[in-house]
C-alpha positions in Angstrom: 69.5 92.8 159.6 72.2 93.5 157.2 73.0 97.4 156.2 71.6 98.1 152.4 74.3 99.7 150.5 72.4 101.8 147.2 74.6 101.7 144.5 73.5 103.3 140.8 72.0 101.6 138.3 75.0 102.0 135.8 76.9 100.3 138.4 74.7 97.3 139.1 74.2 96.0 135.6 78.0 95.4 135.7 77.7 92.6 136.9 75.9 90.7 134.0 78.0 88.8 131.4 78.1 87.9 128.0 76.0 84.5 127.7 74.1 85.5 130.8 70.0 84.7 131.3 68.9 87.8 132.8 65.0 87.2 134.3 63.4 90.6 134.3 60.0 91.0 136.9 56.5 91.2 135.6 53.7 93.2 134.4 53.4 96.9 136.3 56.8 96.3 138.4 59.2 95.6 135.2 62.7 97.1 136.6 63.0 99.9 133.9 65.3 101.2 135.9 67.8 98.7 135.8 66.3 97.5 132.2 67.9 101.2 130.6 71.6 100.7 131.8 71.8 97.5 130.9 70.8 98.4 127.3 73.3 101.0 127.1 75.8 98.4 127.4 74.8 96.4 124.8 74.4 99.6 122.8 78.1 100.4 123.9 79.3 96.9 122.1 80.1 95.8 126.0 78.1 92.6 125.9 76.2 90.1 123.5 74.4 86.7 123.8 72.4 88.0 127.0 69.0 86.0 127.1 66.3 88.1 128.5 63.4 86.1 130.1 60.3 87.2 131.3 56.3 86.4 131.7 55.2 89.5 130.5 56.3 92.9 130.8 55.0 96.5 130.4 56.5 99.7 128.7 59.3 100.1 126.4 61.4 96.6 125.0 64.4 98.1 123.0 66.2 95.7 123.7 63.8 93.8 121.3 64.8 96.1 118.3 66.3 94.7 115.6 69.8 96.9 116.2 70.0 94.5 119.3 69.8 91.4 117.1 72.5 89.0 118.8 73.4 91.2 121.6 70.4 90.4 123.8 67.9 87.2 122.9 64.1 87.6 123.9 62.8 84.4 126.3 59.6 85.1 126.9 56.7 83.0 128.1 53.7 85.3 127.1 53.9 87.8 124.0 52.2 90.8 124.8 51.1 93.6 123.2 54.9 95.5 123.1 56.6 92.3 122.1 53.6 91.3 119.2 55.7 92.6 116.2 59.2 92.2 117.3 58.0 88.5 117.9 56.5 87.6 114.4 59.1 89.4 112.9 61.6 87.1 114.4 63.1 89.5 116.5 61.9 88.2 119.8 61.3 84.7 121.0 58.6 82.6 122.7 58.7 79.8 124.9 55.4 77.6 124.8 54.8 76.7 128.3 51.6 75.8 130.7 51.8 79.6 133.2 52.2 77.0 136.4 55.4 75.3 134.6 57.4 78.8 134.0 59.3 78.5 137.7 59.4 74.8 136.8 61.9 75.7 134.2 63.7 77.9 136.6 63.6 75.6 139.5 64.7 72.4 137.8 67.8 74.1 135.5 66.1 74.4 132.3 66.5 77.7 132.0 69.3 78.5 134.5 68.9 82.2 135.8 72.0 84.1 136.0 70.9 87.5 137.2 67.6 88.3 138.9 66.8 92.1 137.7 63.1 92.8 140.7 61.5 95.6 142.4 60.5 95.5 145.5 58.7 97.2 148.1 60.4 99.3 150.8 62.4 97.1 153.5 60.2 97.0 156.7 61.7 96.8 160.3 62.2 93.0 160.2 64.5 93.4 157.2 61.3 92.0 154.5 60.9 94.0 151.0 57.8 92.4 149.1 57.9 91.7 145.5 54.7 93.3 145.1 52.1 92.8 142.3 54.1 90.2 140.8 55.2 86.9 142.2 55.0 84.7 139.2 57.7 83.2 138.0 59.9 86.0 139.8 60.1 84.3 142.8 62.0 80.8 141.5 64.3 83.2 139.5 65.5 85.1 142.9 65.7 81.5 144.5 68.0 80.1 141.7 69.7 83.4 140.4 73.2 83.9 140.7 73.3 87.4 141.5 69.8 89.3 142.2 69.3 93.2 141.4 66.3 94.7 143.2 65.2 97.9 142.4 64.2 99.6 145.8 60.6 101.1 145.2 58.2 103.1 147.7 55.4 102.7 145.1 55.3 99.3 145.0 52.5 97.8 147.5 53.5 95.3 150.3 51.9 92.7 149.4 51.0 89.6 151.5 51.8 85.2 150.6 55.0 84.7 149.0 55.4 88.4 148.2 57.6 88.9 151.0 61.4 88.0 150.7 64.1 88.8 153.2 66.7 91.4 151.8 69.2 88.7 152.7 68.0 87.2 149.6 69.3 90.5 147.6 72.7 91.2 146.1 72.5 94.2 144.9 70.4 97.6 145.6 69.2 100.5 143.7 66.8 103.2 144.4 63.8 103.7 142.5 60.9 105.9 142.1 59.2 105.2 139.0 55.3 104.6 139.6 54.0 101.4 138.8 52.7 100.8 135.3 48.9 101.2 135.4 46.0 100.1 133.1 43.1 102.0 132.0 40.1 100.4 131.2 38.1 101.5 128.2 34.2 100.9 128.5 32.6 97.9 128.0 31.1 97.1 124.8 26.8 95.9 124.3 28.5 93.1 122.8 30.6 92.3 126.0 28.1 93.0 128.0 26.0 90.5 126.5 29.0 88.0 126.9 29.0 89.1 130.7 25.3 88.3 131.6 25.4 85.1 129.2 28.8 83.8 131.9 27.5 85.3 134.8 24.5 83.3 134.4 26.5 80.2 134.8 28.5 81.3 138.1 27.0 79.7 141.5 27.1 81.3 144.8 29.9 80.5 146.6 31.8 80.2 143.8 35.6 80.5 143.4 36.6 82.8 140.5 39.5 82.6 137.7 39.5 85.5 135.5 41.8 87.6 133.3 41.9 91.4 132.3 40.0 92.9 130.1 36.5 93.7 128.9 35.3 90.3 129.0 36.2 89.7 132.7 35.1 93.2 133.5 32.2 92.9 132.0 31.6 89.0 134.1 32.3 91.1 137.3 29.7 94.0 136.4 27.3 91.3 136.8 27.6 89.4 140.2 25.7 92.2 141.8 23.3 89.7 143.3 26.0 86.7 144.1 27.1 85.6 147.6 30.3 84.6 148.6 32.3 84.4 146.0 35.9 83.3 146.4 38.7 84.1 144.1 41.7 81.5 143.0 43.8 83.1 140.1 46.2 83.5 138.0 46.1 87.2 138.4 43.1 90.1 138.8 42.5 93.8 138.2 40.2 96.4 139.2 37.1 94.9 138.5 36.7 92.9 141.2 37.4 95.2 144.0 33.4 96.4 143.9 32.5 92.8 144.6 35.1 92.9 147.9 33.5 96.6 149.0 29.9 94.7 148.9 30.6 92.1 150.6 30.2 90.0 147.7 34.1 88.0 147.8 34.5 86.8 150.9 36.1 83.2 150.5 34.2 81.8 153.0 33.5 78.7 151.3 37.3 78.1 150.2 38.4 74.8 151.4 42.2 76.5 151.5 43.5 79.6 151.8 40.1 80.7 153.4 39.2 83.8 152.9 42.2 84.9 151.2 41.9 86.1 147.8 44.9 84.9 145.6 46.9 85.6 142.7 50.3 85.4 141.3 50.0 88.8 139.9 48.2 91.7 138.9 47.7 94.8 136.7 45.5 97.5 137.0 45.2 101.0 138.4 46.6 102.9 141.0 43.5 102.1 143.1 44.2 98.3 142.7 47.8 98.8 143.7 46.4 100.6 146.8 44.0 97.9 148.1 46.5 95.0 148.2 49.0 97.6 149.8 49.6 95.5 153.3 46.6 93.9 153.0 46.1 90.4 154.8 43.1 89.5 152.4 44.9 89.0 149.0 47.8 86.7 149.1 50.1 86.8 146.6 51.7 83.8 145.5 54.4 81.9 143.6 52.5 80.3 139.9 53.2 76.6 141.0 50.7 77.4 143.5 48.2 79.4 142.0 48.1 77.4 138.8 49.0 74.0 139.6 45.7 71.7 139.0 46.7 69.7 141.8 45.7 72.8 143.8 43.0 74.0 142.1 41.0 71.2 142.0 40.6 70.8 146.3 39.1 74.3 145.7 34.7 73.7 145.1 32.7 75.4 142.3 36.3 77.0 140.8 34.3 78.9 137.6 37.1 79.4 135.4 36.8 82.1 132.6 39.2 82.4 129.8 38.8 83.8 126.0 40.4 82.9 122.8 41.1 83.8 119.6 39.4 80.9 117.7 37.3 77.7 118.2 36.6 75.0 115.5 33.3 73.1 115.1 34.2 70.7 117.3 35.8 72.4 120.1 39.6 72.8 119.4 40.4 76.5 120.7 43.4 78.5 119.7 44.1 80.8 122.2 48.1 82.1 121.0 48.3 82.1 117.4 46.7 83.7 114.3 48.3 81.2 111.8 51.4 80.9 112.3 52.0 84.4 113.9 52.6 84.4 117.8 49.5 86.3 118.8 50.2 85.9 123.2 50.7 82.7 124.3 49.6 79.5 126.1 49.3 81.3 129.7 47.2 79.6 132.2 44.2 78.7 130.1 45.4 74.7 130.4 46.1 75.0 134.3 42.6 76.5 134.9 40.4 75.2 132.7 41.7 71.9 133.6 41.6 72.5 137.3 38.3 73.5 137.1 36.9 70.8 135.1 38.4 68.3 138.1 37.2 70.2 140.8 33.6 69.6 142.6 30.9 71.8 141.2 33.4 73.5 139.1 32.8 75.2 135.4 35.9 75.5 132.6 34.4 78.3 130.6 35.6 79.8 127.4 34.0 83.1 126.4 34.5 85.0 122.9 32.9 87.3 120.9 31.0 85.5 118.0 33.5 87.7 115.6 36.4 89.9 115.2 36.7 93.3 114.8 36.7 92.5 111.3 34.0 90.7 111.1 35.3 87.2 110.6 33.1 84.3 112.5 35.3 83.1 115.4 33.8 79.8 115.7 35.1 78.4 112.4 35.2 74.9 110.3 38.5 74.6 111.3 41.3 76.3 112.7 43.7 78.4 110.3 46.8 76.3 108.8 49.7 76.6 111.7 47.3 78.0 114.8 48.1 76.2 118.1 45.5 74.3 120.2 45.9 75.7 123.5 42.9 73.9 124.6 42.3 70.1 123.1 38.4 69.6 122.2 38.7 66.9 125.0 39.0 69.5 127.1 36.1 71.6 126.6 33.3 72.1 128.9 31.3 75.3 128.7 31.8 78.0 125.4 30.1 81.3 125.7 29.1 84.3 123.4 26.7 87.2 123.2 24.5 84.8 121.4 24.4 82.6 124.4 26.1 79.4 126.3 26.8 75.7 125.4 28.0 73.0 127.2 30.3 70.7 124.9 31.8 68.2 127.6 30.6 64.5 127.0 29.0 65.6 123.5 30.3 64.0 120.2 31.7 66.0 117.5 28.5 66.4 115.5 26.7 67.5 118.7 29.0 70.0 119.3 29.3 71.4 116.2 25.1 72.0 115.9 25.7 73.2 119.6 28.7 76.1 118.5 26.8 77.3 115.3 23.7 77.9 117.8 25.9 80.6 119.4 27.6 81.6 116.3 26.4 84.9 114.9 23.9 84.7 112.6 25.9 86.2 109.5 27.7 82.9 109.4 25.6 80.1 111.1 24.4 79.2 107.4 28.5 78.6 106.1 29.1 77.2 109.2 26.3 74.5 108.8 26.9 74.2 105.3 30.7 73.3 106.6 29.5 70.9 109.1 27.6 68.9 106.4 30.2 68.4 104.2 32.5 67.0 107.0 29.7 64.7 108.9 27.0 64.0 105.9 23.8 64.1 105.2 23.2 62.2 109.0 24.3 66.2 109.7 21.5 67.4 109.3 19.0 64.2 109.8 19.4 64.5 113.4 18.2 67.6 114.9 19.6 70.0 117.4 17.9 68.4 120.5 18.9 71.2 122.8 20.9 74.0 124.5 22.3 72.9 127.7 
């Protein structure tokens, strides 16, 4: 085992160039530590051109700022909530890609890494760190990276799967002590409540779960009391499935691989989340090409598949990153799941939304606003849920569908909706009648 040599932060951002791609790790282990020098150099006029490419990342994003315009250039695959304004203002960039194909771009050259900025886990007596809650894209980026930068963290978990890299595979070492960023949940709305019992309805025992963060998924999870042996397959999970795993409720007996294993790519949550997966052998945290690819997904049985969205027309388009043309978040793994799901044996592509905004404004709409992406083709479209209930839209033709989405619309706009409907399909519209829910 090779001896670590710490050296500070100031010191290891030297090493990146004008013109570099910098990859920064995800979610609650972004490398702030290294992140801060490295802005002080562009501040300092010492580099410019420096790509910055990530998933997702939490805290602070100067670097995003408009007085950094030129010096360092956002590549992000996901806008988040940080990056929202500096992104529709121009400021930061996006790059539309399916979640599974982000190391794809790393692996095959597309976007050639040139420092790997990580944190990682404490080294153990073999000479292992572990990336922790995030393996992502991360991974392919300290396989390809010219240089790697990890910020040596006790508070990061040791995490199980592909998590675990040797130090071998490091350059450069700092020490770190920042605590991971955590997420507080706020409490679930009647409305997602209602959205929870309406999806959880439609989830089997024995099961294997996809879900996100948030109040929708937490409120799914709040109501599989009752279920048995539930696997979970995902993209990433939070705290609100670890009261399912205390009852005895996910097991992953019924996986066909990675038995018993719960697994993710990466995670974000509280401290108590960050202490469950610490060293243990149950959750396996793995690179994206793994956990999203459909190829995979689709050997796994009864894979229930919950994502949301910001908009769905009358006959099933869904919008998931875009609020016109503004970059609202971003293409994620809504395509790798719900297509994965709709292939696999028993399985259920769901997509669950509010019937309206905040506002007010119908989310199920005659069509989609001028310049909103279609995440998710109408092709694709199996099950759509809201507080007002649950439809199944796969093998239905457009007019079918469109009776079928006003029936869970909210009753404020079912009439305008219908209305809408007949002026786009005719009088024949309205001839036929609703036969049923399914």
């Amino acid at each position: 085992m090779k001896q670590i040599k710490y050296v500070s932060p100031a010191e290891a951002v030297k090493v990146i160039k004008s013109g570099d791609r910098v990859h920064l790790s995800s979610v609650a282990v972004t490398p702030h530590t290294l992140i801060k020098p490295m802005v002080e150099r562009g501040r300092n006029g010492e580099l410019y051109d420096v790509k910055i490419q990530h998933i997702h990342i939490e805290g602070p994003v100067e670097f995003a700022n408009p007085e950094f315009e030129g010096i360092f250039v956002c590549e992000q695959f996901f806008v988040a909530g940080n990056m929202r304004k500096q992104t529709q203002a121009g400021y930061a960039d996006y790059v539309p890609v399916f979640l599974s194909e982000t190391q794809k771009l790393i692996r095959e050259g597309y976007l050639k890494v040139n420092v790997a900025m990580v944190m990682v886990s404490t080294p153990d007596k073999h000479g292992f760190v572990s990336l922790g809650t995030s393996v992502d894209a991360t991974l392919a980026a300290i396989e390809t990276a010219d240089v790697v930068i990890a910020a040596v963290n006790p508070n990061v978990p040791r995490c199980w799967g592909d998590a675990m890299i040797s130090i071998n595979d490091i350059d450069i070492f700092v020490e770190d002590d920042i605590p991971l960023y955590a997420h507080a949940f706020a409490p679930l709305t009647e409305t997602e409540i209602a959205i929870g019992k309406n999806v959880a309805a439609l989830v089997d025992d024995g099961a294997c779960l996809q879900m996100g963060i948030g109040g929708i998924p937490n409120a799914v999870l709040a109501q599989l009391g009752n279920h048995k042996d539930l696997g979970v397959h995902t993209e990433m999970f939070s705290d609100g499935i670890l009261p399912l795993v205390e009852k005895g409720i996910v097991t992953g007996k019924h996986k066909s691989i990675d038995k018993g294993k719960m697994v993710a790519s990466f995670l974000m949550g509280t401290k108590a989340l960050y202490d469950f997966v610490d060293d243990n052998p149950l959750v396996a945290m793995m690179d994206v090409g793994h956990t999203n690819n459909v190829a995979v997904i689709r050997k796994l049985d009864k894979v229930t598949a919950i994502n949301s969205a910001l908009a769905i027309d009358l006959t099933g388009q869904v919008c998931a990153d875009s609020i016109g043309i503004k970059h609202y978040s971003g293409v994620g793994g809504q395509i790798d799941f719900i297509r994965g799901a709709g292939h696999s044996k028993g399985g259920k592509p769901i997509i669950a939304i509010p019937s309206v905004t905040n506002k007010g404004v119908s989310k199920i709409s005659p069509t989609l606003l001028e310049g909103s992406g279609v995440v998710s083709t109408r092709s694709n479209m199996h099950w759509v849920v809201t507080e007002f209930g649950a439809v199944n839209l796969y093998g239905k033709t457009l007019q079918e569908r469109a009776r079928l989405l006003i029936s869970i619309a909210h009753p404020d706009h079912r009439e305008a909706l219908d209305k809408a409907a007949f002026e786009r399909f005719g009088s024949h519209f309205h001839f036929v009648k609703d036969s049923s829910r399914l």
